[in-house]
BAFI-3210 file (N, C-alpha, C; in Angstrom, 3 decimals, decimal comma, padded with zeros to 6 digits):
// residues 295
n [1|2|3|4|5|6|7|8|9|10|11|12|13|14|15|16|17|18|19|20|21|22|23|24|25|26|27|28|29|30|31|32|33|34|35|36|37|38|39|40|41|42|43|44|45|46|47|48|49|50|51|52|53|54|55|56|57|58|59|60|61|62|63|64|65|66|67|68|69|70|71|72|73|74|75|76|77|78|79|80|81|82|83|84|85|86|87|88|89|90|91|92|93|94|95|96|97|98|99|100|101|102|103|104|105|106|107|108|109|110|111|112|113|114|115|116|117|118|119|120|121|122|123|124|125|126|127|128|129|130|131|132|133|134|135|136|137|138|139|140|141|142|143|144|145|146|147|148|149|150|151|152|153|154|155|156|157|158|159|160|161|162|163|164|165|166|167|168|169|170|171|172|173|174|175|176|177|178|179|180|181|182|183|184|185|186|187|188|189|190|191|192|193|194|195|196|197|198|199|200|201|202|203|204|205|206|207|208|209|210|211|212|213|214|215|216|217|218|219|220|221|222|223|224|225|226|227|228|229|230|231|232|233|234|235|236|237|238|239|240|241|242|243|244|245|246|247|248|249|250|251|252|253|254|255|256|257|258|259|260|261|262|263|264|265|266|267|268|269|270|271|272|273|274|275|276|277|278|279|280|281|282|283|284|285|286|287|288|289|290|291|292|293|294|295]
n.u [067,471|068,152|070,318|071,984|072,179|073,606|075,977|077,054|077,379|079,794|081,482|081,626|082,644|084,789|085,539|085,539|087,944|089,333|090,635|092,465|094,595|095,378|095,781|097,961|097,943|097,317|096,174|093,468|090,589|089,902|090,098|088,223|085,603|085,249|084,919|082,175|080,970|080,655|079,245|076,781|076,316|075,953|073,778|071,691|071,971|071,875|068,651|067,678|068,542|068,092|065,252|064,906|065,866|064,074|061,739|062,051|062,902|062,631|062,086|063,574|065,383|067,103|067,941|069,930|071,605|072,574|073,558|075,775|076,924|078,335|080,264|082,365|082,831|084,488|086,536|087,867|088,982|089,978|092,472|093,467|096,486|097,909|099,404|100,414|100,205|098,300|100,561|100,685|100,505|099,440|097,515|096,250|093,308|090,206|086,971|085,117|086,857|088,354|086,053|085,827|088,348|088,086|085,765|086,787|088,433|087,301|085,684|087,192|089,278|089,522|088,647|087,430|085,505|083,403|082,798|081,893|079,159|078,013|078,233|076,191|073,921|073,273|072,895|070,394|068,463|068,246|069,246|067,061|064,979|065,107|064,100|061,471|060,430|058,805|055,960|055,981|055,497|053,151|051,252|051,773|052,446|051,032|052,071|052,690|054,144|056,028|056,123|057,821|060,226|061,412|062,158|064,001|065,963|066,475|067,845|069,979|071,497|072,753|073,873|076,168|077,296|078,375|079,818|081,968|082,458|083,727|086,174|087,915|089,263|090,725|092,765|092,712|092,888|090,771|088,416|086,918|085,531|084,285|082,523|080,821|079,685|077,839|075,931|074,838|073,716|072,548|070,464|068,531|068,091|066,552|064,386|063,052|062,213|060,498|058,055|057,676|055,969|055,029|056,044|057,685|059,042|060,528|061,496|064,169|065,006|065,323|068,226|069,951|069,898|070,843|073,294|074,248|074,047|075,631|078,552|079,190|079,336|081,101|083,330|083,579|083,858|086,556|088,075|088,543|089,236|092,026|092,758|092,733|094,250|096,377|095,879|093,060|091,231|089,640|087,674|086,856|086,041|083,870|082,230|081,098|080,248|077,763|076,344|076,111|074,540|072,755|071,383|069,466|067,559|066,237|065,689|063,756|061,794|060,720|060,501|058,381|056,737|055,461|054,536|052,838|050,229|050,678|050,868|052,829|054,615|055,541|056,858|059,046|060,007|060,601|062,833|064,502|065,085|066,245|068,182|069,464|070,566|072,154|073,887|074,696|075,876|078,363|079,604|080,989|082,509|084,380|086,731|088,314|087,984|089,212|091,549|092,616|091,942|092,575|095,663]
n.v [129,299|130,368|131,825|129,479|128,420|130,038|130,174|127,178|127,789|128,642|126,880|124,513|124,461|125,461|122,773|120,740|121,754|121,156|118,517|117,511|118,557|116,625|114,270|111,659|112,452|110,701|109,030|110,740|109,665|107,699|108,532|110,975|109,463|108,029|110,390|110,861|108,169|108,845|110,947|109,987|108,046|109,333|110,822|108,801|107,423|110,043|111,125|108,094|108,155|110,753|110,460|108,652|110,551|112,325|111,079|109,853|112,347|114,657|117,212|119,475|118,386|117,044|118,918|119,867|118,035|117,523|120,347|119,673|117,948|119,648|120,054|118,566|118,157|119,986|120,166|117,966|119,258|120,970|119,568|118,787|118,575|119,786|118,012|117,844|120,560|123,091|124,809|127,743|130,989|134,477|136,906|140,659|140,997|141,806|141,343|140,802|140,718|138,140|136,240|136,382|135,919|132,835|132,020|132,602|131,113|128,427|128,583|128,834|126,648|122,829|120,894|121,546|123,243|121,595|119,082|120,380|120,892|118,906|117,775|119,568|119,236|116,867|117,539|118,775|117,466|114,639|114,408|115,416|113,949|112,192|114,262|113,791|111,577|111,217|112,016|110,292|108,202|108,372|109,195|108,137|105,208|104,582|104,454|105,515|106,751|103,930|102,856|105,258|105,346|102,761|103,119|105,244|104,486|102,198|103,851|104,661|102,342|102,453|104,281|104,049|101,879|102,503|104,707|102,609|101,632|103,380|104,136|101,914|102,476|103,585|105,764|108,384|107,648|106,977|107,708|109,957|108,435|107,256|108,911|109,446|107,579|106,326|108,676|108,391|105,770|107,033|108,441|106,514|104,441|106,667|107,172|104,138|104,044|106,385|105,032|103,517|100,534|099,433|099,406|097,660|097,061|099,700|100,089|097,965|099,572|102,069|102,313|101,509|103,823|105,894|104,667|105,851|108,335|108,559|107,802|109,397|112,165|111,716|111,015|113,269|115,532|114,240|114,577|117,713|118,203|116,983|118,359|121,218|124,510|125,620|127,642|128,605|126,866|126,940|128,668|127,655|124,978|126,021|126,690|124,082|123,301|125,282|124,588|121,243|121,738|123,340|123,008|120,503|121,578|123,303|121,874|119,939|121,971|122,749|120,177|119,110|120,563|120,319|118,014|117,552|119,330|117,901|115,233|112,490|110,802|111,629|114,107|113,657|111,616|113,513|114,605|112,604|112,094|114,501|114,100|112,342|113,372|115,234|113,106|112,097|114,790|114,858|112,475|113,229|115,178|113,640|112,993|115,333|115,942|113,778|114,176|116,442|116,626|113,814|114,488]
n.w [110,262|107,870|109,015|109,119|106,486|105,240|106,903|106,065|103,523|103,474|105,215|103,631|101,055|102,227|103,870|101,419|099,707|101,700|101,586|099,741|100,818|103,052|102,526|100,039|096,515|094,850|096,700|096,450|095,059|096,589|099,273|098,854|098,479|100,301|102,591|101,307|101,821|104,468|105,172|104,345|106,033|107,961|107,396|108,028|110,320|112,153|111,902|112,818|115,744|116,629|116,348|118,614|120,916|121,053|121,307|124,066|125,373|124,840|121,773|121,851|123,028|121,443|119,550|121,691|122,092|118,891|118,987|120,781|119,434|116,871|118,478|119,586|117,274|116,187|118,182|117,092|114,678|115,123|115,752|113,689|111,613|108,333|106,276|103,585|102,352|099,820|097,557|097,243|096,255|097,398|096,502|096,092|095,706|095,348|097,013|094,585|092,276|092,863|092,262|090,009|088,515|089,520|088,271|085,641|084,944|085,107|083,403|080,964|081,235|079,596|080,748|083,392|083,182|081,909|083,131|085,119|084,479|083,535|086,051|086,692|085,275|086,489|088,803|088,709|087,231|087,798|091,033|092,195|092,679|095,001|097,012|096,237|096,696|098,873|097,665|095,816|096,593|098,611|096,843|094,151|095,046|097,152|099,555|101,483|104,974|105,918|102,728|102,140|103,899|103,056|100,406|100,743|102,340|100,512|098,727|100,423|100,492|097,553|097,533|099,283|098,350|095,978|097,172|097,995|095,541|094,075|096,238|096,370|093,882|093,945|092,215|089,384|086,867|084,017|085,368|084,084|081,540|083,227|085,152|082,777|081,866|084,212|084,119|081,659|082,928|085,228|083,964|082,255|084,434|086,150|084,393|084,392|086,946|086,886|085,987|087,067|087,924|090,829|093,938|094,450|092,521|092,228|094,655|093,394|091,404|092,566|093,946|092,073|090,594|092,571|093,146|091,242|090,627|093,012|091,965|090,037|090,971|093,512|091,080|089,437|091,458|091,960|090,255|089,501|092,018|091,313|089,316|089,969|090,007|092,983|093,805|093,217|094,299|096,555|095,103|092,819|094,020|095,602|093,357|092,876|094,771|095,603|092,912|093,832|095,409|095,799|093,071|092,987|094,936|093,093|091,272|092,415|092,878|090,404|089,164|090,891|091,300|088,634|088,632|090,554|089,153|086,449|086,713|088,379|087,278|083,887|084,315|085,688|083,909|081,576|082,618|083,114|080,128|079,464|080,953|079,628|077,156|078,155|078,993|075,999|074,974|076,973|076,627|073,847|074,661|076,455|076,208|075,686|078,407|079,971|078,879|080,102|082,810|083,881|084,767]
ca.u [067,766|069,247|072,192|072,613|072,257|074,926|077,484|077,007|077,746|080,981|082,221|081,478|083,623|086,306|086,186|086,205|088,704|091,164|090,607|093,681|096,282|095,295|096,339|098,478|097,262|097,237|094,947|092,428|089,620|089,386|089,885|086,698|084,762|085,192|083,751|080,585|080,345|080,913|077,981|075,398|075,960|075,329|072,100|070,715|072,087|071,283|067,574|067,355|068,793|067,379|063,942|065,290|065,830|062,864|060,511|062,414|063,174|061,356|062,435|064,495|067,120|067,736|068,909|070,903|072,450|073,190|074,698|076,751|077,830|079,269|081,601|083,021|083,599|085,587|087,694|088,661|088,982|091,566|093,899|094,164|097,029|097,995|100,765|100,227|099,442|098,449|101,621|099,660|100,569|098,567|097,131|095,836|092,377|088,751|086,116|084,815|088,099|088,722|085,224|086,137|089,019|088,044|085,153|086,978|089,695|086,063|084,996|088,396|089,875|089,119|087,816|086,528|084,288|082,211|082,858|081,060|078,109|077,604|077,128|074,884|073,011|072,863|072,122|069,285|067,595|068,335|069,358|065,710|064,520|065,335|062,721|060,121|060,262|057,246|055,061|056,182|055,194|051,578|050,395|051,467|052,386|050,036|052,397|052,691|055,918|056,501|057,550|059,170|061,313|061,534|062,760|065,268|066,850|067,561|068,760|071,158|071,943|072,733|074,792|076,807|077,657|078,777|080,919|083,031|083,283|084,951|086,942|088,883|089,939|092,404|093,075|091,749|092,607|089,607|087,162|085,592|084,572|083,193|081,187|079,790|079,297|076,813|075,354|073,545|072,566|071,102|068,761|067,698|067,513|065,351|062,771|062,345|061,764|059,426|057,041|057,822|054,789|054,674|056,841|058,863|060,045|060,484|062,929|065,129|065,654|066,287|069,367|070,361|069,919|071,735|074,491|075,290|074,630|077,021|079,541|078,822|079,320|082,350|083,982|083,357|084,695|087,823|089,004|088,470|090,365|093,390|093,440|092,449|095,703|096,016|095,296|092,074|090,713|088,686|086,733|086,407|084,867|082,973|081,308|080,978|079,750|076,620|075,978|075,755|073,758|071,309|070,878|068,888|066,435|065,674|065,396|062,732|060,882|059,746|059,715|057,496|055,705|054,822|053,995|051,303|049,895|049,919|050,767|053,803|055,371|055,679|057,899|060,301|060,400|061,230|063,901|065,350|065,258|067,134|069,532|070,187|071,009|073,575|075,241|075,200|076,946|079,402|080,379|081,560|083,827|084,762|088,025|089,082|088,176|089,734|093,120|093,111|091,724|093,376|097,187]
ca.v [128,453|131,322|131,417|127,936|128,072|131,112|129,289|126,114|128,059|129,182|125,911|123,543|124,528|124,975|121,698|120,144|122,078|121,042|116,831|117,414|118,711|115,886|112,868|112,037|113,080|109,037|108,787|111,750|109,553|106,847|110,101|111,671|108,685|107,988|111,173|109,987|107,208|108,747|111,861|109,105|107,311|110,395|110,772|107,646|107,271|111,068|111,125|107,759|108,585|111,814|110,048|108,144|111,155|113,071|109,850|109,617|113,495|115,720|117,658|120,486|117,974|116,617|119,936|120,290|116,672|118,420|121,312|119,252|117,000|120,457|121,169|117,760|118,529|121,277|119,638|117,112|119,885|122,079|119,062|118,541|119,395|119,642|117,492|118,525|121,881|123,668|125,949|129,604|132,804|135,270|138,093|141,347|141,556|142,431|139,650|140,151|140,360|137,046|135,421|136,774|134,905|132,021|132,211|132,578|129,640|127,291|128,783|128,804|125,429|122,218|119,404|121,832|124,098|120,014|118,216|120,919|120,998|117,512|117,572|120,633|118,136|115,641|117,822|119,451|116,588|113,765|114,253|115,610|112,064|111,933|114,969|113,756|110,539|111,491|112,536|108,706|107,274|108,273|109,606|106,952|103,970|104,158|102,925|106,004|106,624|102,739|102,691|106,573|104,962|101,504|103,783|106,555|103,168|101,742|105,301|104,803|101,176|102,415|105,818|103,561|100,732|103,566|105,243|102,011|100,736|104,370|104,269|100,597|102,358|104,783|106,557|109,169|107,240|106,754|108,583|110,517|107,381|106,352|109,473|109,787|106,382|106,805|109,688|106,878|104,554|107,068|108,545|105,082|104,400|107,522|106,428|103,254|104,411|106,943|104,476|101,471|099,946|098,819|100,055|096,723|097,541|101,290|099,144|097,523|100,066|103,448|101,759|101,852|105,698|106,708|104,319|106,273|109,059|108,953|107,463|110,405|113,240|111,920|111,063|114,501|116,285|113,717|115,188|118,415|118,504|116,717|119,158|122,828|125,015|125,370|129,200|128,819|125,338|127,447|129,246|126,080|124,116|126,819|127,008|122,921|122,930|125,839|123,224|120,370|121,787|124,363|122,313|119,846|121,949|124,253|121,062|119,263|122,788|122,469|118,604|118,781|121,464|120,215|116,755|118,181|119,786|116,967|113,915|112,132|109,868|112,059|115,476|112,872|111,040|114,512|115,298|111,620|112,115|115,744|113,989|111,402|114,214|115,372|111,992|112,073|115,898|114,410|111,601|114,126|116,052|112,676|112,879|116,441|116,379|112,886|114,570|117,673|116,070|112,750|114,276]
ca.w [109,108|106,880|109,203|108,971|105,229|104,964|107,619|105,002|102,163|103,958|106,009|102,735|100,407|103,011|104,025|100,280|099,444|102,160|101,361|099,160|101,802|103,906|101,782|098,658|095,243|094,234|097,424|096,526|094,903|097,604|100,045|098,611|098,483|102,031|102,533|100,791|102,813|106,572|104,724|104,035|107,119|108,970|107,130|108,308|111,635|112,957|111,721|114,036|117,536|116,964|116,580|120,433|121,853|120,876|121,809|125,507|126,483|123,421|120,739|122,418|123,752|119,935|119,446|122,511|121,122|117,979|119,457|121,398|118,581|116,730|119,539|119,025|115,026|116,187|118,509|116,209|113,437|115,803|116,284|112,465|110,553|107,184|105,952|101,861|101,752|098,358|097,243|096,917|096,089|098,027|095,542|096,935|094,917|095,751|096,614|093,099|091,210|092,872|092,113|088,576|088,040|089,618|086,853|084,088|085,097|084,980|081,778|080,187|081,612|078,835|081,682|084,611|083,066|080,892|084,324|086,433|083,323|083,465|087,247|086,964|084,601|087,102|090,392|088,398|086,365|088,897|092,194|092,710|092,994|096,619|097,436|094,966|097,732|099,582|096,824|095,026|098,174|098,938|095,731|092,923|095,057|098,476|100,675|103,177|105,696|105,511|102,068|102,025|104,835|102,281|099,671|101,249|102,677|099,110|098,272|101,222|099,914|096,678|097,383|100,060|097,491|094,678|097,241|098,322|094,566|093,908|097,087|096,176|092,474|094,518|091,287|088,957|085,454|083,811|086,082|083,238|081,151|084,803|084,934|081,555|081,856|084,712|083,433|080,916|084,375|085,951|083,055|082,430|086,084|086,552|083,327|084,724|088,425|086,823|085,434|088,021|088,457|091,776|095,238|094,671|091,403|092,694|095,237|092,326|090,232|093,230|093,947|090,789|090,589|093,770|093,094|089,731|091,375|093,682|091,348|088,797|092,017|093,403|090,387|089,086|092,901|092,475|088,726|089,494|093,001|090,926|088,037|090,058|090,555|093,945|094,050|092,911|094,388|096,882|094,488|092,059|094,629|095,975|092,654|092,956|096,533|094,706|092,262|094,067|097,055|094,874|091,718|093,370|095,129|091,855|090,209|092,699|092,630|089,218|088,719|091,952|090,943|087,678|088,714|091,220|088,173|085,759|087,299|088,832|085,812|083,230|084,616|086,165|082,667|080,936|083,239|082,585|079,054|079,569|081,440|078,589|076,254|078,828|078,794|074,742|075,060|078,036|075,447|072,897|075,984|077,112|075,693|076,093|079,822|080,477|078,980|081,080|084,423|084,510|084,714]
c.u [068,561|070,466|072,733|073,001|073,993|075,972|077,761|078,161|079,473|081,964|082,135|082,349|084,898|086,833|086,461|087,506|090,209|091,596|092,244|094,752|095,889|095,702|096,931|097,757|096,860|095,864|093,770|091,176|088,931|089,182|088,149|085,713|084,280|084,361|082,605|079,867|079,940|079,115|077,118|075,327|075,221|073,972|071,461|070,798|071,798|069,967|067,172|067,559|068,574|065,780|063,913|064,900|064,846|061,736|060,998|062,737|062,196|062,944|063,473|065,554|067,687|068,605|069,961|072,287|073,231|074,306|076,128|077,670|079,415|080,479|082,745|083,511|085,266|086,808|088,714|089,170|090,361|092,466|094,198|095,140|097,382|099,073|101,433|099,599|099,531|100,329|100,939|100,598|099,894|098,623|096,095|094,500|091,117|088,339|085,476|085,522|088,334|087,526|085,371|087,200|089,023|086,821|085,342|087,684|088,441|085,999|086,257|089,021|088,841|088,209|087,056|085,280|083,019|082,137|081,648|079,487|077,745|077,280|076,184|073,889|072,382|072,018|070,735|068,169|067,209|068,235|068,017|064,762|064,093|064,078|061,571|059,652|058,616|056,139|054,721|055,310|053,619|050,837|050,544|051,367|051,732|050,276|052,986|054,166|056,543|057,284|058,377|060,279|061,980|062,758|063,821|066,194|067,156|068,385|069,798|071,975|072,895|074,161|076,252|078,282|078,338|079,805|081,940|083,340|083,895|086,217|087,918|089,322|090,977|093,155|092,161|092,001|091,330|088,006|086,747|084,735|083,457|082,148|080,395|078,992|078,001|075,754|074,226|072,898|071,796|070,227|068,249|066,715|065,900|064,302|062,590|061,656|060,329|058,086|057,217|056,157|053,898|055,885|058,090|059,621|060,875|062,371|063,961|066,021|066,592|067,662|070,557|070,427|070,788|073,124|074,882|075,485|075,759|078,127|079,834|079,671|081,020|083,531|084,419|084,346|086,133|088,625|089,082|089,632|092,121|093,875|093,241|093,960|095,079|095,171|094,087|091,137|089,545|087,478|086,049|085,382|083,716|081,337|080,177|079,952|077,742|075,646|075,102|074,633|072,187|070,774|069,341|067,429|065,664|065,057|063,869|061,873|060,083|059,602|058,561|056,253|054,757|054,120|052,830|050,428|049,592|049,882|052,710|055,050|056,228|057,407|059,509|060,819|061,271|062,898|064,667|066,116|066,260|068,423|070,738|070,849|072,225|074,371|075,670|076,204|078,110|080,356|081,463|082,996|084,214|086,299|088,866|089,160|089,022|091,260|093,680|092,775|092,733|094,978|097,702]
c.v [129,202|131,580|130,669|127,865|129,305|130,623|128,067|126,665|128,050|127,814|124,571|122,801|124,542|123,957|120,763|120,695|121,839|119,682|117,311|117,888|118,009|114,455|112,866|112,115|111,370|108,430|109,782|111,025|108,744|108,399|111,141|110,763|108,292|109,081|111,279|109,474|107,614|109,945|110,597|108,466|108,143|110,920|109,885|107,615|108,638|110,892|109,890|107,751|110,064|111,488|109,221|109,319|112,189|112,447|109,969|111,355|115,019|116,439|118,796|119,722|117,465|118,358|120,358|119,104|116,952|119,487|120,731|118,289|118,370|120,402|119,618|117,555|119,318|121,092|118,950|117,597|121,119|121,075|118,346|119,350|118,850|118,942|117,361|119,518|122,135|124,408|126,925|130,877|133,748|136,368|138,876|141,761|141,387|141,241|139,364|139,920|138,721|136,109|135,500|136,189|133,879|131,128|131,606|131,204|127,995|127,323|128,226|127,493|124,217|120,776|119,894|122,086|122,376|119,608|118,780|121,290|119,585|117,345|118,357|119,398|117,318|115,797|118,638|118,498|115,227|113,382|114,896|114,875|112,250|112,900|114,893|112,498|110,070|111,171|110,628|107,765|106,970|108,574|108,617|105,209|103,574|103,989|103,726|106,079|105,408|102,298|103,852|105,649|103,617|102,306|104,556|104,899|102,618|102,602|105,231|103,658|101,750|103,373|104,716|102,589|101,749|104,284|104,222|101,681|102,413|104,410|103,039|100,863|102,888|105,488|107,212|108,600|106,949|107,543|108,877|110,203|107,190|107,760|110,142|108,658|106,238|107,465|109,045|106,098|105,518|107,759|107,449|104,612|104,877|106,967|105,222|103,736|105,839|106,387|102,877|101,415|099,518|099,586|098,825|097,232|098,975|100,300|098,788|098,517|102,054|102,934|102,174|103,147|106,314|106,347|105,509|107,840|110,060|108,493|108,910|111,447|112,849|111,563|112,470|115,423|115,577|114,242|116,581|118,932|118,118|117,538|120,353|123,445|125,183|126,929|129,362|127,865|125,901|127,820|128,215|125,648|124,646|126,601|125,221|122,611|123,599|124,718|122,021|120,455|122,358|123,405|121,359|120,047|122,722|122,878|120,120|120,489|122,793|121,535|118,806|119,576|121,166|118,809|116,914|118,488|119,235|115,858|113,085|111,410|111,127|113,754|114,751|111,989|111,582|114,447|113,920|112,087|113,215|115,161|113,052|112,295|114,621|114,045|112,199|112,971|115,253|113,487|112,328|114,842|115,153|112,856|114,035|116,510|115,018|113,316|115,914|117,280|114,814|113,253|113,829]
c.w [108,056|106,877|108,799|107,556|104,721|105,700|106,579|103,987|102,476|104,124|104,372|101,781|100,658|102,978|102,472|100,159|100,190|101,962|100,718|099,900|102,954|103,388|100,917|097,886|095,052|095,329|097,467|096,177|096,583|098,799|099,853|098,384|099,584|102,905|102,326|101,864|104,223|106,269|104,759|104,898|108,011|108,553|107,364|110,112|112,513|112,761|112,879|115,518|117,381|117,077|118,200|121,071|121,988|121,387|123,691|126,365|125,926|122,683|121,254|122,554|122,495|119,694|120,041|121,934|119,990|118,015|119,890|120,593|117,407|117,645|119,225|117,981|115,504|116,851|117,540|114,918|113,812|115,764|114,730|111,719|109,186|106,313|104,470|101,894|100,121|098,818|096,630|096,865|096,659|096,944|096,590|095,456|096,040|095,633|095,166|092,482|091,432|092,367|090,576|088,314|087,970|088,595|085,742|083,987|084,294|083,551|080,811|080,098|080,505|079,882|082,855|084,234|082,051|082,299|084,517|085,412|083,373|085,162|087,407|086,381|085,737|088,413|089,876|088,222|087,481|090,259|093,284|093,461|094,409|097,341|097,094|095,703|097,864|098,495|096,188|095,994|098,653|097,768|094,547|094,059|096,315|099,537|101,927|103,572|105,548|104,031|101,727|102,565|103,763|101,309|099,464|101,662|101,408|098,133|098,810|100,548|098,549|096,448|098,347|099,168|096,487|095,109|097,963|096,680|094,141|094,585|096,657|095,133|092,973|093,232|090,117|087,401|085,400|084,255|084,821|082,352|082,443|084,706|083,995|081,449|082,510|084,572|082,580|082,176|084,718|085,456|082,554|083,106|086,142|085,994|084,174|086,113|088,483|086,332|085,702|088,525|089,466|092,644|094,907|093,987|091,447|093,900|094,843|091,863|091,500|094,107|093,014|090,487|091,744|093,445|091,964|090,028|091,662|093,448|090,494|089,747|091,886|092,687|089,648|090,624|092,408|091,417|089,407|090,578|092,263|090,380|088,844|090,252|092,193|094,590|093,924|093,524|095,309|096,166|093,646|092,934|095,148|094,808|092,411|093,722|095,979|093,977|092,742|095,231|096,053|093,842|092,436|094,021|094,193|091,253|090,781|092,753|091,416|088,999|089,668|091,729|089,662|087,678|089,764|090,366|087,268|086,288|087,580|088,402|084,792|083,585|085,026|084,781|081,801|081,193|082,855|081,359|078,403|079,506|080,664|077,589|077,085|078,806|077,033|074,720|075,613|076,788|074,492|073,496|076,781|077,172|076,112|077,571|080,732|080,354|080,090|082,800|084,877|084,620|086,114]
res [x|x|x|x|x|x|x|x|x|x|x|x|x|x|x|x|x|x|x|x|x|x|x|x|x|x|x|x|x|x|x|x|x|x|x|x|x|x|x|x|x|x|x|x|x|x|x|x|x|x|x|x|x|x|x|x|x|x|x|x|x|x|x|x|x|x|x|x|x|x|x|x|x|x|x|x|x|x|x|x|x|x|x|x|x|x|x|x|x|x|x|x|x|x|x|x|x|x|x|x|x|x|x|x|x|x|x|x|x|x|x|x|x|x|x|x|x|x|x|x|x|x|x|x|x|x|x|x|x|x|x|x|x|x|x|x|x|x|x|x|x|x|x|x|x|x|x|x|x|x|x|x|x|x|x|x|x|x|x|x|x|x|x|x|x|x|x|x|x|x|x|x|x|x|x|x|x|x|x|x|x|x|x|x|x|x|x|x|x|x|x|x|x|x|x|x|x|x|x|x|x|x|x|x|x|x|x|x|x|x|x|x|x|x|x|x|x|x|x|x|x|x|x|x|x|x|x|x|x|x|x|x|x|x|x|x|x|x|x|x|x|x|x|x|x|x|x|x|x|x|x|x|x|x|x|x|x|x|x|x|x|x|x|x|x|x|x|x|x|x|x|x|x|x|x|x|x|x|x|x|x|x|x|x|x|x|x|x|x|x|x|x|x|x|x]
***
């Protein structure tokens, strides 16, 4: 699993990073939304024909299935080429000199360095949700694997629906109203879904949280790829890819941890309420990051 997690880190950022020399710039949001969609399908549809083939042969041959689905990536990943490459410069520096520039570009830059602060916000405070599932499931609302499974399914509903209404804007005007905008749905969202009353209402409203979500995410990925120079877009997203992968598990470690501890409402309420303060901030850097991202 450590490999796996260190090949990740590696192959992740690659592949974000090459979406943009595969389509025009005018097609980058729909382009990364699409992405979304084919990711969230593949979280629904592997988990069940891996539950087939584990019920009809066992658990070893899901893996061999797996294995064998890689080799097929790779085919289809050798016979791609690039028909917009970046324009790069090759510089002869050290892996830190380069993680050090690519750094400062974040820090320094007026729309990367708020963007990628507003999704930390979101993969910390929010995108926890999804692991906090379980816990929602048997401990406040009773209802066992039946409604986990109820629930992750209106998560899918939700993330699905958020990445076609991005994909039909096909442009990056506006985006950063769209994800400050969000930013308010889904600390809302969250409060209500932390003190839903019932599994139905829990139904309604985690919809509503994934969609914004995953409006919030790849609106945020689609500025960032427009505005990075191209020399740097590796390291950028790299620091993106971190973000969006890590945030999320730091963030269900202590909601999870602290809602064992006091109780299941309340830590998820906090973290809402966090995340509303990050939309107020976002508001403020609405403007500066809509002029430096949207060009």
């Amino acid at each position: 699993m450590a490999a796996r997690g260190f090949l990740n880190a590696w192959s992740h950022p690659a592949r974000q990073a090459l979406v943009p020399s595969l389509v025009p710039l005018e097609d980058l949001p729909a382009a990364v939304a699409m992405n979304s969609v084919f990711f969230n399908t593949a979280r629904f549809i592997g988990p069940a024909l891996a539950g087939v083939i584990i019920a009809k042969w066992g658990i070893g041959y899901a893996f061999v299935f797996n294995t064998v689905s890689f080799f097929i990536f790779f085919i289809a990943l050798s016979s791609i080429r690039v028909p917009y490459p970046d324009a790069m410069t090759r510089k002869h520096q050290s892996l830190f000199g380069q993680l050090n520039e690519g750094f400062r570009h974040i820090i320094g830059h007026p729309g990367i360095g708020p963007i990628l602060l507003l999704l930390l916000a979101g993969a910390l405070l929010a995108r926890p949700v999804t692991d906090l599932l379980p816990g929602f499931s048997g401990a406040v609302f009773d209802s066992g694997a039946t409604g986990l499974a109820w629930m992750t399914s209106a998560m899918g509903f939700g993330s699905m629906f958020g990445a076609f209404a991005i994909a039909q804007r096909g442009h990056v005007s506006g985006l950063a109203r769209v994800a400050v905008l969000n930013t308010l749905v889904m600390a809302l969202a969250l409060f209500a879904f932390a003190f839903a009353p019932t599994i139905w209402v829990a139904l309604l409203v985690l919809p509503v949280v994934s969609y914004a979500m995953t409006v919030t995410g790849i609106s945020c990925q689609s500025l960032i790829q427009n505005a990075v120079d191209g020399n740097l877009r590796g390291r950028v997203m790299s620091i993106y890819s971190l973000i969006f992968h890590t945030g999320p598990a730091a963030g269900a470690l202590i909601i999870g941890t602290l809602s064992e501890n006091i109780n299941w409402h309340w830590p998820l309420a906090c973290s809402a309420a966090l995340c509303l303060m990050a939309w107020l901030w976002g508001r403020k850097k609405q403007k500066a990051m809509a002029a430096s991202l949207e060009i």
